[in-house]
N, C-alpha and C positions, 0 to 999 in steps of 0.2 A: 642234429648237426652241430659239429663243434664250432669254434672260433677259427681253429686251424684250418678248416676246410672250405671255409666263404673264399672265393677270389671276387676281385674287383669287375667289376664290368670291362669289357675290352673300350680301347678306347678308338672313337669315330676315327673315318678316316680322314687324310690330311686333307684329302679334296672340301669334305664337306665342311671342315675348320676352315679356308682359304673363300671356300661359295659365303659362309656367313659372316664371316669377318669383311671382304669385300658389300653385303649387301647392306650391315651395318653402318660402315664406313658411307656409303652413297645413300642412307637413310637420316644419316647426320648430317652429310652435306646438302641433301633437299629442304632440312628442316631448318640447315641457316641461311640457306637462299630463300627460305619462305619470310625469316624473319626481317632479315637485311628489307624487301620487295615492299614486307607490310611496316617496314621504319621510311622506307623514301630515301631521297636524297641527303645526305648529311647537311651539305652547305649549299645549296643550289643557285646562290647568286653566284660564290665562287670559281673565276676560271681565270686561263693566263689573259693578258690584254697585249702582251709581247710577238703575238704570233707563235711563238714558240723557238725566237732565234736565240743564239746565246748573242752575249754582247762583244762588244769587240776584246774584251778588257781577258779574255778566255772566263770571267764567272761564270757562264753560263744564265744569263738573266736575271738577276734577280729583283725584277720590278721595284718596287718602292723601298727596298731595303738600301736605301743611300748613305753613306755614312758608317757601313760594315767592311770597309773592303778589307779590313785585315782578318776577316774570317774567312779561311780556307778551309778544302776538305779536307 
């Protein structure tokens, strides 16, 4: 057989490129939910003590950070 005459393999179809890509994709995401689960909490004493209102001032609460007001978004 010559060189000329090899073809390529046909190439899979789209479906089965789209099945593996997607099962890929949701094998990555179980494997960093597994890892995030077996790290814990990052800060686990950390939460708001504000309730969650914003202030009157429109900041938006920002607890202990007194002395920043001219930091806007």
């Amino acid at each position: 057989m010559s060189e000329a005459a090899k073809t390529p393999p046909p190439a899979p179809p789209a479906y089965t490129v789209l099945i593996g890509f997607v099962l890929l994709l949701a094998a990555l995401f179980g494997a960093a939910y597994a890892a995030g689960a077996a790290a814990g909490p990052v800060a686990p004493g950390l939460h708001r003590t504000d309730g969650g209102t914003s202030s009157p001032d429109g900041t938006g609460g920002t607890g202990g950070t007194g002395g920043m007001g001219g930091m806007r978004h």
